[in-house]
C-alpha positions as CSV (number, residue, x, y, z in Angstrom):
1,X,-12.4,81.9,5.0
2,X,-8.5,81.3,6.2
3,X,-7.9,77.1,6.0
4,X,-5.3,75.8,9.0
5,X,-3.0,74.2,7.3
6,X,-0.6,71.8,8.8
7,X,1.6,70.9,6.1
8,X,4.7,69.0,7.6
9,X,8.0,68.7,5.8
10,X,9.3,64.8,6.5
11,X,11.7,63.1,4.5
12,X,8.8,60.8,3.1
13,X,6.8,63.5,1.6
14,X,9.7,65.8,0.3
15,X,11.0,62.5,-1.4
16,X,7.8,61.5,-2.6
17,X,7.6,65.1,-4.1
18,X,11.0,65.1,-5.6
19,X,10.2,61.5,-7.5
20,X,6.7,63.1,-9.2
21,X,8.5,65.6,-10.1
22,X,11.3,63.8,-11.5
23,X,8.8,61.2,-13.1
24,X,7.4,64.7,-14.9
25,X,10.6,66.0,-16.0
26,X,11.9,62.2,-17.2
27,X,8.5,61.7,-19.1
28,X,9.4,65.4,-21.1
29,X,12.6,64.5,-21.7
30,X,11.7,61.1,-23.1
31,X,8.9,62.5,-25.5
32,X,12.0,65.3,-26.4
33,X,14.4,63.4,-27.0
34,X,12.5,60.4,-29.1
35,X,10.6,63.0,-31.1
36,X,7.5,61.2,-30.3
37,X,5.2,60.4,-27.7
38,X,4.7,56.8,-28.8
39,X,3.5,54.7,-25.4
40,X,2.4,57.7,-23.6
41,X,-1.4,57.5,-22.7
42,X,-3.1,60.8,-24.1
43,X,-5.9,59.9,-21.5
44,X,-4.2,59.2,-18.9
45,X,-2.3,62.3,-19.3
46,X,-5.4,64.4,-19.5
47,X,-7.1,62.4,-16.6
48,X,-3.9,63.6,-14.3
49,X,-4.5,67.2,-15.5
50,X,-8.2,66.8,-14.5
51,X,-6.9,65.9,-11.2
52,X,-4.5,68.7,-10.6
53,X,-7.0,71.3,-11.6
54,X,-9.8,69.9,-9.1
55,X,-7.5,69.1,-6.2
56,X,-5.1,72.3,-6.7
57,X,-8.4,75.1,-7.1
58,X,-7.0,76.5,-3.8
59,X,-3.7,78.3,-5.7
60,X,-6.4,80.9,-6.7
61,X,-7.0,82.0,-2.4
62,X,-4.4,80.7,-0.4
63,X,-1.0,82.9,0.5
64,X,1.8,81.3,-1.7
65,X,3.8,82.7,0.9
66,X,2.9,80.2,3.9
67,X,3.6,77.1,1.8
68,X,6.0,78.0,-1.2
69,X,7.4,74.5,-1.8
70,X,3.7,73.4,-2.1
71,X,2.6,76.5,-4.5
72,X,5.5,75.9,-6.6
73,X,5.3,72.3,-7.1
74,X,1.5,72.4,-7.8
75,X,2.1,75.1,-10.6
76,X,4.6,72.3,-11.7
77,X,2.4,69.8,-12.0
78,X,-0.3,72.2,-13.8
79,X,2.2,73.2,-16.1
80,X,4.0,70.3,-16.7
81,X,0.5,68.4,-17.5
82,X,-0.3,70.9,-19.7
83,X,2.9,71.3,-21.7
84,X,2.8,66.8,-21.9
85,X,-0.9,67.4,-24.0
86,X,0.8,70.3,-25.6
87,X,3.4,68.0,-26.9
88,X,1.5,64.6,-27.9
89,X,-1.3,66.7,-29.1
90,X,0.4,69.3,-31.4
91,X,4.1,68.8,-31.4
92,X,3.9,65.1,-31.9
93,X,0.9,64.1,-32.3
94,X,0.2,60.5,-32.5
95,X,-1.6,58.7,-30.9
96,X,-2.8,54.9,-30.7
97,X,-5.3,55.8,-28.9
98,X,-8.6,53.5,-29.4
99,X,-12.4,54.9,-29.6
100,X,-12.8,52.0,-26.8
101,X,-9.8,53.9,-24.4
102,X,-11.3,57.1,-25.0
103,X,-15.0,55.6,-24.1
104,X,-13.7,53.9,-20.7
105,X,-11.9,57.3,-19.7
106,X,-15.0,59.3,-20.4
107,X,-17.1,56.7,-18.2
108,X,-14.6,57.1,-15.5
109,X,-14.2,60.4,-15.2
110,X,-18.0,60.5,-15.6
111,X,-18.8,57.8,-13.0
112,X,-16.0,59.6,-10.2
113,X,-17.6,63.0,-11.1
114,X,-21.1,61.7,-10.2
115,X,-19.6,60.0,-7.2
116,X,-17.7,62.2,-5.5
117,X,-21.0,64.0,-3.6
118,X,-22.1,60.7,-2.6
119,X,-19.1,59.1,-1.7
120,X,-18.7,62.4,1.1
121,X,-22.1,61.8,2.1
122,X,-21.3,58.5,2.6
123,X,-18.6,58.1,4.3
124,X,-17.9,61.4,6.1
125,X,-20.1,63.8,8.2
126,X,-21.8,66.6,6.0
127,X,-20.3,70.0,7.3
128,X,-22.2,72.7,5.7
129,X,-18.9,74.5,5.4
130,X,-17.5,72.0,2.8
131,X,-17.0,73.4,-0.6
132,X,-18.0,71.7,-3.5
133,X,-13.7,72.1,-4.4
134,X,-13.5,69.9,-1.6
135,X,-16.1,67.5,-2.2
136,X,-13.7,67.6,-6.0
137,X,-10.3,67.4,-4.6
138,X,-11.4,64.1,-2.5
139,X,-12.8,61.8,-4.9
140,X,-11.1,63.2,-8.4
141,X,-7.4,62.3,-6.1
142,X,-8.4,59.0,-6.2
143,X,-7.4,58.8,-10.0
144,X,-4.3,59.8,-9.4
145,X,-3.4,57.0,-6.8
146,X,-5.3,54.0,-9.3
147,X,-4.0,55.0,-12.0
């Protein structure tokens, strides 16, 4: 099924683009350049790769062609949150992590996973047409923006 996208390049979004991406970059660099990933959540890191695969499932079927500044930043942000659990999980790995941090991040991901069908239900029209991707990408990109 082809999507309509309408995806509209204003300065807003491009600069909102460019500072994730430079938050990314400055994060690697910091954990590089320290030699240690000291203060840098490992759960918070692995909630935001949660929430890039769930919002950015439509890489595998749309053209990369019609939105390459999208495509590429998205594989950014895949890779990049990726490489960060790469890095404070085997390269430097130490973490201060408490069995309490990891029990509240496995509630919430648990509680927004449970949610996210009922919250569309809720407070949008059913389509039949909706996707359980979408019904993912809606609720799941609301740990991005609280976190």
């Amino acid at each position: 099924m082809a999507e309509n996208h309408h995806y509209h390049y204003n300065v807003f979004r491009i600069l909102g683009d460019l500072s994730h991406t430079a938050s990314k970059c400055i994060l690697i660099w910091a954990i590089h350049s320290s030699r240690s990933a000291e203060g840098v959540s490992l759960i918070t890191q692995i909630l935001y790769a949660i929430v890039f695969c769930s919002r950015y499932l439509d890489l595998f079927w749309s053209n990369p062609a019609h939105l390459p500044w999208n495509f590429v930043l998205k594989l950014f942000y895949l890779g990049s949150s990726f490489y960060i659990i790469g890095l404070m999980t085997r390269v430097f790995a130490r973490t201060r992590e408490t069995e309490k941090a990891w029990k509240m991040g496995s509630y919430y991901l648990g509680i927004s996973a449970a949610a996210a069908p009922l919250v569309l239900l809720i407070f949008k029209k059913w389509h039949p047409h909706y996707r359980f991707y979408k019904v993912r990408k809606q609720d799941l990109g609301r740990i991005e923006v609280d976190d």
